[in-house]
N, CA, C and O of each residue as an XYZ file, in Angstrom:
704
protein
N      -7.514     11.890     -7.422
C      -6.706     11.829     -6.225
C      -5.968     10.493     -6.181
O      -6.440      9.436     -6.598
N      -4.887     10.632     -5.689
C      -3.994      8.958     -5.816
C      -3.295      9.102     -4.196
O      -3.285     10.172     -3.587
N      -2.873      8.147     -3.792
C      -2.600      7.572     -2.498
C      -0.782      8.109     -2.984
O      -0.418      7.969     -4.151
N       0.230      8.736     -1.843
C       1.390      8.971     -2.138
C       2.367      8.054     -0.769
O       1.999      7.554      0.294
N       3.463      8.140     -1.313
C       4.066      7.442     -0.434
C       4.629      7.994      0.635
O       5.346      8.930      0.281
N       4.625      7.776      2.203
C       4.845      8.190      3.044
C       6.412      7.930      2.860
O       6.893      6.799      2.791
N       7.242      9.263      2.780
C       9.015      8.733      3.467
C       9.265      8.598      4.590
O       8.953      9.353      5.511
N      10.012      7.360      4.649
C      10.303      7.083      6.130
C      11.740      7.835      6.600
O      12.632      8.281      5.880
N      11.648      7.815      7.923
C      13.346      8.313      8.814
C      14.431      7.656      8.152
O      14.425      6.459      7.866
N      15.417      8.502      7.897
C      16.645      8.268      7.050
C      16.329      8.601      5.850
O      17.274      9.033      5.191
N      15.156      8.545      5.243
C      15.706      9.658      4.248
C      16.079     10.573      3.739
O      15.962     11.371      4.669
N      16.465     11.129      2.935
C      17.102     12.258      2.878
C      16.358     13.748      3.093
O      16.713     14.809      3.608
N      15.290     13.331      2.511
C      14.749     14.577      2.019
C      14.167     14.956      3.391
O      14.134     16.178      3.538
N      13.716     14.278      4.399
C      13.130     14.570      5.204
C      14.186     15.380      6.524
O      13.901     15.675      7.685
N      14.946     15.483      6.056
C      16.026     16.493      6.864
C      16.488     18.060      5.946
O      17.358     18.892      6.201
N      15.568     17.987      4.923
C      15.389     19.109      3.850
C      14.543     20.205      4.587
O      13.553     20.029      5.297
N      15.286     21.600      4.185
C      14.125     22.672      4.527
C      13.433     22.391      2.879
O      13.943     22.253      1.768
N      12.236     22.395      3.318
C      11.074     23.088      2.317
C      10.920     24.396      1.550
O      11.395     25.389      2.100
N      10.317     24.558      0.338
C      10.453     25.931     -0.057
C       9.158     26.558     -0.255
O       8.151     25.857     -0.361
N       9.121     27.451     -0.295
C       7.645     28.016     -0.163
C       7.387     28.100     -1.271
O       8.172     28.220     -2.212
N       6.174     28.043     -1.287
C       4.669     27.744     -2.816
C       4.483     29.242     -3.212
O       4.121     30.015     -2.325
N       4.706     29.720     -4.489
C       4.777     30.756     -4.676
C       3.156     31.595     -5.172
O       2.653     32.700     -4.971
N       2.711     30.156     -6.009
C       1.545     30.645     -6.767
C       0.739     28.923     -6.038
O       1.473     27.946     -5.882
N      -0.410     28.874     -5.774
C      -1.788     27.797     -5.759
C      -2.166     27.114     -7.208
O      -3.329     27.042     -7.607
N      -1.480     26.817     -7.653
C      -1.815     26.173     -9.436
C      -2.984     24.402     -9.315
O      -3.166     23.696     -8.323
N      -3.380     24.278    -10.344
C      -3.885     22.830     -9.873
C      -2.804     21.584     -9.419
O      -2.984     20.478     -8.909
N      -2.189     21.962     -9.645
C      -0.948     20.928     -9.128
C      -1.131     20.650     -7.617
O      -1.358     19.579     -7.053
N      -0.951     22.079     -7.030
C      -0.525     21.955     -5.480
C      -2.127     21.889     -4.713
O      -2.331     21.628     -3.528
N      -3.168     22.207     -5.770
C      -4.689     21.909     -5.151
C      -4.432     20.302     -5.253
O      -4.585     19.667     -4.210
N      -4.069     19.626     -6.385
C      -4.136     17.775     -6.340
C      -3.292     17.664     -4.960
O      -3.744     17.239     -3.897
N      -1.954     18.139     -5.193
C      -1.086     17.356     -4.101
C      -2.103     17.676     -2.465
O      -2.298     16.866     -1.558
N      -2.507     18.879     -2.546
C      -3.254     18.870     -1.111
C      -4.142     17.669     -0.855
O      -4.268     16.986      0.161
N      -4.718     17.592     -2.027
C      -5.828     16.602     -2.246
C      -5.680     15.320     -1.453
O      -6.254     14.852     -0.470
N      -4.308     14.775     -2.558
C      -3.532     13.734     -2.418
C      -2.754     13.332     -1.078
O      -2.374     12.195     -0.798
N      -2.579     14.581     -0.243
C      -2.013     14.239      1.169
C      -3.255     13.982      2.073
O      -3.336     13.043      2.864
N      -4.138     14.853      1.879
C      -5.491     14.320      2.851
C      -5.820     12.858      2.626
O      -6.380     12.273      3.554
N      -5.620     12.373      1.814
C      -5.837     10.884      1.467
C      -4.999     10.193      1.834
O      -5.258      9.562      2.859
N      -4.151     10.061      1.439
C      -2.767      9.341      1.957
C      -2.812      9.688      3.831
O      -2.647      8.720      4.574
N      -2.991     10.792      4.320
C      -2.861     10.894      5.787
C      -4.169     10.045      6.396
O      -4.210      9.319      7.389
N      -4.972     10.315      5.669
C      -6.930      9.757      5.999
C      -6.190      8.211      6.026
O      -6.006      7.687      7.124
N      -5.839      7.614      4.971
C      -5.921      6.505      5.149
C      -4.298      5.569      5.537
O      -4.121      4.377      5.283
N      -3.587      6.221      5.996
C      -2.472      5.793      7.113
C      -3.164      5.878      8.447
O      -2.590      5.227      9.319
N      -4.543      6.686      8.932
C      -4.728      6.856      9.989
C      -4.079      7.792     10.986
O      -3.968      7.697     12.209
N      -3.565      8.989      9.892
C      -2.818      9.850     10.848
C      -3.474     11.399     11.164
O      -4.638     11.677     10.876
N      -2.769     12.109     11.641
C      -3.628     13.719     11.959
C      -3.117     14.604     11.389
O      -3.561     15.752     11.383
N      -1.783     14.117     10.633
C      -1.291     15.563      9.541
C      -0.356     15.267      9.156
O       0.427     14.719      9.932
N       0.048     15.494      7.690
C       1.245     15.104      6.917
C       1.679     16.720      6.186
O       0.969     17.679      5.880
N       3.243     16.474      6.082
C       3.575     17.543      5.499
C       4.430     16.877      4.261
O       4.956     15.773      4.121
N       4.300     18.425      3.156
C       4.520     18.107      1.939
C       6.296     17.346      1.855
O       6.453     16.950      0.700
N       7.229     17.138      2.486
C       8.280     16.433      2.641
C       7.738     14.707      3.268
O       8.482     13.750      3.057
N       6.734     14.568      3.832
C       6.570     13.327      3.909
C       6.147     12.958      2.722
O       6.313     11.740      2.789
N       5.707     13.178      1.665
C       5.441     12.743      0.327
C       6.442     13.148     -0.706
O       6.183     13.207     -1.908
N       7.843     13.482     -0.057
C       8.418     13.560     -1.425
C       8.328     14.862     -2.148
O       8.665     15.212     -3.279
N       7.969     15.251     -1.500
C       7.977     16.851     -2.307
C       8.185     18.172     -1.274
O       7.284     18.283     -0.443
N       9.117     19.056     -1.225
C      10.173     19.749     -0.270
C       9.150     20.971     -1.091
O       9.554     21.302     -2.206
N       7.973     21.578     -0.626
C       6.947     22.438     -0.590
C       6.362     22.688      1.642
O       6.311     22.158      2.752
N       6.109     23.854      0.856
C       5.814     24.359      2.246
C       4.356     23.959      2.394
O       3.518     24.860      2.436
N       3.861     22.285      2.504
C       2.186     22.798      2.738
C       2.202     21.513      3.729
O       3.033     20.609      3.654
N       1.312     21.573      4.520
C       0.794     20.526      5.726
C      -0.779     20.218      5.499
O      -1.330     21.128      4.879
N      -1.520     19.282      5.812
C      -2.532     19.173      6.300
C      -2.732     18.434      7.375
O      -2.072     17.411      7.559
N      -3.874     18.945      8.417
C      -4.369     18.433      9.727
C      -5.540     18.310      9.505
O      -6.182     18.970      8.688
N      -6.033     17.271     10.357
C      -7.538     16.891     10.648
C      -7.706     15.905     12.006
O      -7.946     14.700     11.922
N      -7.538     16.632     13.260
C      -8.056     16.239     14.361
C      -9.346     15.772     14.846
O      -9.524     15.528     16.039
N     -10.166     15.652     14.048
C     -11.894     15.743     13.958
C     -11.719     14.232     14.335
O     -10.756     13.544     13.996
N     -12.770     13.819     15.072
C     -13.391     12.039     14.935
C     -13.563     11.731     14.165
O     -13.184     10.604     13.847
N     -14.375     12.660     13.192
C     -15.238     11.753     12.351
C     -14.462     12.347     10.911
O     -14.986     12.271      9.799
N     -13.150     12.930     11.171
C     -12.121     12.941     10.025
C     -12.918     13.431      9.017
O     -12.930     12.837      7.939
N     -13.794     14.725      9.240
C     -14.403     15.633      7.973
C     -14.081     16.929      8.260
O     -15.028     17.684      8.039
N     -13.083     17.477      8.677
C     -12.609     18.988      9.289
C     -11.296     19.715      9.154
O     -10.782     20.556      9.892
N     -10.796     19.067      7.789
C      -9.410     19.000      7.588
C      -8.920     20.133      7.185
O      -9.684     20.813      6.500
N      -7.258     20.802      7.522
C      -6.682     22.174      7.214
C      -5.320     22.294      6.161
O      -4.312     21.589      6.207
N      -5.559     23.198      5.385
C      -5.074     22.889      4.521
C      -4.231     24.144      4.628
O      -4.869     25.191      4.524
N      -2.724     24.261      4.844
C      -1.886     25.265      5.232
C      -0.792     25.337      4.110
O      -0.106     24.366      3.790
N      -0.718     26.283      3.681
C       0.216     27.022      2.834
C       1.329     27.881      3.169
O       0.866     28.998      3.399
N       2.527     27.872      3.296
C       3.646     28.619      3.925
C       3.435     29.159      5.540
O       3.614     30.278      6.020
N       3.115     28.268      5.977
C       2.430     28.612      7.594
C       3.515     28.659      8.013
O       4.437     27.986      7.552
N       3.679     29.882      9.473
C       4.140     30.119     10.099
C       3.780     30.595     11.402
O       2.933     31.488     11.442
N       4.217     30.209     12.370
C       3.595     30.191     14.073
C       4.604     31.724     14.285
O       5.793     31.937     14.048
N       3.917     32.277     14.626
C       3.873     33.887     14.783
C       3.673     33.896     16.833
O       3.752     35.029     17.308
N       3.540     33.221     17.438
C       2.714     33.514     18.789
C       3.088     31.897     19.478
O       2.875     30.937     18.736
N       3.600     31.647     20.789
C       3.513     30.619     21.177
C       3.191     30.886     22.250
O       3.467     32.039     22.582
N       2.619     30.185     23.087
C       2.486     30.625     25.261
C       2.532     28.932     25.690
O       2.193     27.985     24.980
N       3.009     28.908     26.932
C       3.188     27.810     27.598
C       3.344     26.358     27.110
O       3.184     26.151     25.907
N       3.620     25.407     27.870
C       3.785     23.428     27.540
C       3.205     23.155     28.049
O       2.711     23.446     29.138
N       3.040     21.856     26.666
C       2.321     20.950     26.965
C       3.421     19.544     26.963
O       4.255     19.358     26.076
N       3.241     18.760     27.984
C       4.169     17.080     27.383
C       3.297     15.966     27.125
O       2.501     15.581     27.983
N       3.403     15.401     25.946
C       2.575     14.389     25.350
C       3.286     13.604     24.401
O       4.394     13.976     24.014
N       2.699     12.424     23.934
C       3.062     11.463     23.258
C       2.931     11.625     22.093
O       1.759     11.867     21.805
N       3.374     11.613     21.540
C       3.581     11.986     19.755
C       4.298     10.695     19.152
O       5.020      9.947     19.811
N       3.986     10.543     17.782
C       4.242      9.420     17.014
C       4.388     10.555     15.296
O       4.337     11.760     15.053
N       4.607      9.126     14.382
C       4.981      9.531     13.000
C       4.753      9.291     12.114
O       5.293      8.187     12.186
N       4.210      9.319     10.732
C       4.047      8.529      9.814
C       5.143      7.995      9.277
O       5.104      7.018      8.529
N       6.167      8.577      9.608
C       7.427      8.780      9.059
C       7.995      7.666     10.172
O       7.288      6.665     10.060
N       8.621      7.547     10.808
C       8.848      6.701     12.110
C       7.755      5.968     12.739
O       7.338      6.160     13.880
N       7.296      5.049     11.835
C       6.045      3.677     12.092
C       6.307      3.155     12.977
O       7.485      2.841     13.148
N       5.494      2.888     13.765
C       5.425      1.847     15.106
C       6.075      2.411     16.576
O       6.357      1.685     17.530
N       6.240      3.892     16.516
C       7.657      4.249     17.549
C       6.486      5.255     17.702
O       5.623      5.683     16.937
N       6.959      5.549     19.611
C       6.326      7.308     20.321
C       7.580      7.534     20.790
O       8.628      6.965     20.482
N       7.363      8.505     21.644
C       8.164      9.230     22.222
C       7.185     10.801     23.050
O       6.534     11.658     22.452
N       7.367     10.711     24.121
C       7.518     12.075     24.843
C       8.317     13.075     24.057
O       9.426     12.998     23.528
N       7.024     14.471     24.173
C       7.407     15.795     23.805
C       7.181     16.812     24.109
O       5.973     17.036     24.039
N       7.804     17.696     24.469
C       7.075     19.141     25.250
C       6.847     20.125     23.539
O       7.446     19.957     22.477
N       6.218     20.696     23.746
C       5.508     21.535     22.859
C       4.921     22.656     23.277
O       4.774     22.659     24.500
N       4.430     23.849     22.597
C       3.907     24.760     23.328
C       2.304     24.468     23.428
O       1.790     23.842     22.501
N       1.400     24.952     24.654
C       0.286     24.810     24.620
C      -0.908     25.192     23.766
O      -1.956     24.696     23.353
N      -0.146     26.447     23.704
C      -1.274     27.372     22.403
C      -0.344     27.863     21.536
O       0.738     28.130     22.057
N      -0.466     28.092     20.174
C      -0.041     28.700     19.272
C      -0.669     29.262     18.661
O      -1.865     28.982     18.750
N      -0.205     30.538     17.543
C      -0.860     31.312     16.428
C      -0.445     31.120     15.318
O       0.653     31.676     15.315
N      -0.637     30.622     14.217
C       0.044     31.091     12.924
C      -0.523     31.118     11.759
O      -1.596     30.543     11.573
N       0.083     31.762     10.844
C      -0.600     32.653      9.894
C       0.229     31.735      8.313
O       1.378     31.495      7.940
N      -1.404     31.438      7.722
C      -0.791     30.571      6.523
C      -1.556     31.024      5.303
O      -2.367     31.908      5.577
N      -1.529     30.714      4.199
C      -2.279     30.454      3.054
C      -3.415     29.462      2.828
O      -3.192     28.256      2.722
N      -4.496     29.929      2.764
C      -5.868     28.465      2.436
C      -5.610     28.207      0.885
O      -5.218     29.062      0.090
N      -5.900     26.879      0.598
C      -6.010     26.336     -0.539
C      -6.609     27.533     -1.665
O      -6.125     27.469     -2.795
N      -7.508     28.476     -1.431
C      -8.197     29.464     -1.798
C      -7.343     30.414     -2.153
O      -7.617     31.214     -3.048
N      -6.260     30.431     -1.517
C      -5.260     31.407     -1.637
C      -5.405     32.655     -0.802
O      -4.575     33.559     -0.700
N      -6.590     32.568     -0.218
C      -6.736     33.631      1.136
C      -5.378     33.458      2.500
O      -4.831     32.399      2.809
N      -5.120     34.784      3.090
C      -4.404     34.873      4.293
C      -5.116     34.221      5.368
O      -6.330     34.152      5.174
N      -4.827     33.883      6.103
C      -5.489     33.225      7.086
C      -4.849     32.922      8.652
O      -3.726     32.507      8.934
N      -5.704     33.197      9.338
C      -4.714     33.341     10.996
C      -5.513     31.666     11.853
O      -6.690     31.316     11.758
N      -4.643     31.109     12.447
C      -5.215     30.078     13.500
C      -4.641     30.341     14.717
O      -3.451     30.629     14.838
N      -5.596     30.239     15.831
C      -5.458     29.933     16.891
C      -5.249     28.574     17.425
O      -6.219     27.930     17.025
N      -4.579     27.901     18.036
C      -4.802     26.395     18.160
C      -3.990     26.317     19.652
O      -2.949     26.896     19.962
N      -4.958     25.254     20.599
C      -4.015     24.994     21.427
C      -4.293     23.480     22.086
O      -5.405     22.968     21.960
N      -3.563     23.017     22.565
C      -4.130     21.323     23.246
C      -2.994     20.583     22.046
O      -1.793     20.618     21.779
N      -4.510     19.786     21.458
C      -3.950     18.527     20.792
C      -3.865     19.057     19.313
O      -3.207     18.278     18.623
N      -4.232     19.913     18.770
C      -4.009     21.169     17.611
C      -3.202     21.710     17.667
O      -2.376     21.462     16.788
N      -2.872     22.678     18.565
C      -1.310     22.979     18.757
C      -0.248     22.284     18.846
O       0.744     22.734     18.273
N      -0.146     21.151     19.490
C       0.768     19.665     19.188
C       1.049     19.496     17.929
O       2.154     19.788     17.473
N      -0.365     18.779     16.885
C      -0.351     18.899     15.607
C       0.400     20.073     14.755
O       1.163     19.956     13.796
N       0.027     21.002     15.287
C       0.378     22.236     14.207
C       2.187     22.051     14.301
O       2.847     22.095     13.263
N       2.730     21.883     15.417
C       4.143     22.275     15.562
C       4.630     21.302     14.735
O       5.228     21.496     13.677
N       4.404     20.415     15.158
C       4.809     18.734     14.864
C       4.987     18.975     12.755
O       6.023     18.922     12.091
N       3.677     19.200     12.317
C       4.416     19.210     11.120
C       5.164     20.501     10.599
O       5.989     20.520      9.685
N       4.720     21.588     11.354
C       5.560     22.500     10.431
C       7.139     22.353     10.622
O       7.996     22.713      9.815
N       7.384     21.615     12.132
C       8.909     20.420     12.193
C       9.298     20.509     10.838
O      10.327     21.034     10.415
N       8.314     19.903     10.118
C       8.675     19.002      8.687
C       9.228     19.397      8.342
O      10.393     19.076      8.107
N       8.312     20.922      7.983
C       8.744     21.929      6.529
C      10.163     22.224      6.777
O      10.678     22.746      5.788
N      10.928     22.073      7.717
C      12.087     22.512      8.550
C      13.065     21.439      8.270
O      14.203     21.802      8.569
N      13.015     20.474      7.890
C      13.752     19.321      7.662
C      13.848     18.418      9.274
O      14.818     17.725      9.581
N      13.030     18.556      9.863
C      13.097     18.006     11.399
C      11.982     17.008     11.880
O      10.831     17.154     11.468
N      12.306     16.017     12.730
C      11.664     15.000     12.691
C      11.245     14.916     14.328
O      12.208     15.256     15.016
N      10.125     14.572     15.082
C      10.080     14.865     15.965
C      11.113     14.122     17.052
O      11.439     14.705     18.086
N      11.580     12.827     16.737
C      12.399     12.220     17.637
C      13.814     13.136     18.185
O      14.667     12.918     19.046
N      13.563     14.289     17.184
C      15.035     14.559     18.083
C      14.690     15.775     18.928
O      15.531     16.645     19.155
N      13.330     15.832     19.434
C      13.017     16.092     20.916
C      12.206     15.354     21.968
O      11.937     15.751     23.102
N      11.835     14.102     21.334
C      11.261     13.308     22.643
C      12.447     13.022     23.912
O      13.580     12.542     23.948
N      11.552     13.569     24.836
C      12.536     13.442     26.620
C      12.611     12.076     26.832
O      11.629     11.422     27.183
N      13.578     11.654     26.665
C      13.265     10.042     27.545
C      13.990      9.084     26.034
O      14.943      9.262     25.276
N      12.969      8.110     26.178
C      13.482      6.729     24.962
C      12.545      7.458     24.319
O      11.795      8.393     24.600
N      12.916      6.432     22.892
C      11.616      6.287     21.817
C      11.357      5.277     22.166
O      12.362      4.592     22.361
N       9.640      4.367     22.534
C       9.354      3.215     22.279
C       8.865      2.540     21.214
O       8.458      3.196     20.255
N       8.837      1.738     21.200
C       7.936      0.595     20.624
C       6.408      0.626     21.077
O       5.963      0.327     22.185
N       5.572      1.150     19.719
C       4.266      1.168     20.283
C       3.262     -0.383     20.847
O       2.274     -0.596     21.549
N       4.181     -1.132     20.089
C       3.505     -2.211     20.936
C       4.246     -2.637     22.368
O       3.892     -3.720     22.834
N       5.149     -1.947     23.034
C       5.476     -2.185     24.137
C       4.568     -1.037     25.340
O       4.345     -1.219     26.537
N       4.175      0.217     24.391
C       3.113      1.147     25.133
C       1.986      0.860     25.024
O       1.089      1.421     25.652
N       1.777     -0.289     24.013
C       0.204     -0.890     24.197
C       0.217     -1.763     25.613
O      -0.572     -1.629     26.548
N       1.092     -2.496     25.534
C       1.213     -3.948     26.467
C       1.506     -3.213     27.902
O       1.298     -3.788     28.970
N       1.908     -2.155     27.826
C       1.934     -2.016     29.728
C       1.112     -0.566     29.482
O       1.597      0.439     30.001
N       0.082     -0.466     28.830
C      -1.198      0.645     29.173
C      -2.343     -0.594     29.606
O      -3.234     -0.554     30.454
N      -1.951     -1.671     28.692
C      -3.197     -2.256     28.930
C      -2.957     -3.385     30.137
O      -3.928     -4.016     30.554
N      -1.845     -3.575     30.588
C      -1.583     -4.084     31.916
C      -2.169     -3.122     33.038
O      -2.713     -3.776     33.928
N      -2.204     -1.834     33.227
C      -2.738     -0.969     34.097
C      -4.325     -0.538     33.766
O      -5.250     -0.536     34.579
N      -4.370     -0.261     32.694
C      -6.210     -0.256     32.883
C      -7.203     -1.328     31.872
O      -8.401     -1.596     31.959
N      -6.266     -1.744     31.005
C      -7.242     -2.552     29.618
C      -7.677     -1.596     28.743
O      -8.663     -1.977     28.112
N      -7.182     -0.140     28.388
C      -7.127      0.601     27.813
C      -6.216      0.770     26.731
O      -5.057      0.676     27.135
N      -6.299      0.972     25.584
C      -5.188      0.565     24.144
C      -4.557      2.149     24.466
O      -5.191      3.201     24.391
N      -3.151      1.979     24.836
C      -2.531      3.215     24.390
C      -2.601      4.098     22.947
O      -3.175      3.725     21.924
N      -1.941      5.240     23.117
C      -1.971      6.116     22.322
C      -3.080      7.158     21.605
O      -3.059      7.855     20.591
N      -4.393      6.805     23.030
C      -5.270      8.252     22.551
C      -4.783     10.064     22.562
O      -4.215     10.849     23.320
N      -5.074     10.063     21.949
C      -4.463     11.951     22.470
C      -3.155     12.039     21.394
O      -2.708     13.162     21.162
N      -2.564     10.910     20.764
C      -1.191     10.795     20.119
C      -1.181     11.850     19.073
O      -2.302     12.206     18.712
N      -0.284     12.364     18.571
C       0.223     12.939     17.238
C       0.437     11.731     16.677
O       1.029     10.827     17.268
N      -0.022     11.638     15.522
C       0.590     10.778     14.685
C       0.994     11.293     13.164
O       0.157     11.070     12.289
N       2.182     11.945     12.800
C       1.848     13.064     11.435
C       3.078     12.455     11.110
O       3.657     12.753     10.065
């Protein structure tokens, strides 16, 4: 497994649609590999295969605490959406910046496991956030161009969260 490089906003590729994975070969088992690592250790909750440079349809998430519960999605597609949610979302891709986002509350969608099995998820809250947020990716889309409001500076949402309670902003965040 090797550490890959996160692309940042303005690059190109990251305004690329993605193409779908036709066959699971060891290649795209490493690259899965290789994004759980690279996301594990940026400290984020899900990267998609265009944040590393490679315009493939695959994402991984791992919302867990203790970051041992991770999903490994193959040509996923959200089939089912119901109601919003608005929350703070961030990027691996766009470092140091949030922004407000409405999203749907619950979603369904139906992907490929690393296994190569069909597979259906339910997800809703801070999973459903996640889920939308990267399949964005696969789309060539970045979340800033639906946050309501500014983008900030996360150290300006640290400094006036922790003026009101002494609490470090950005729990609950997307960060993918």
């Amino acid at each position: 497994m090797a550490l890959r490089n996160i692309r940042k906003q303005g690059e190109e590729i990251l305004s690329k649609r993605a193409k779908e994975i036709r066959e699971i070969t060891p290649r795209i088992e490493e690259l899965a590999q290789d994004m759980l690592e690279t996301m594990y250790d940026a400290e984020g909750v899900g990267l998609a295969g265009p944040q590393v440079g490679i315009l493939k349809r695959i994402v991984v998430i791992d919302i867990s605490e203790e970051r041992n519960d991770p999903i490994i999605m193959i040509n996923p597609v959200i089939t089912e959406s119901e109601g919003t949610q608005t929350g703070w979302e961030g990027c691996l891709s766009v470092p140091g910046k949030s922004g407000q986002v409405t999203r749907p509350e619950k979603v369904r969608a139906t992907f490929i496991d690393i296994e190569g099995n069909e597979c259906e998820i339910e997800a809703e809250g801070f999973l459903a956030r996640a889920v939308c947020h990267e399949l964005d990716h696969l789309d060539g889309h970045l979340y800033v161009e639906k946050v309501e409001g500014r983008l900030y500076d996360n150290s300006e949402l640290q400094s006036e969260q922790e003026e009101e309670d002494d609490e470090p902003a950005g729990d609950g965040e997307v960060k993918a």
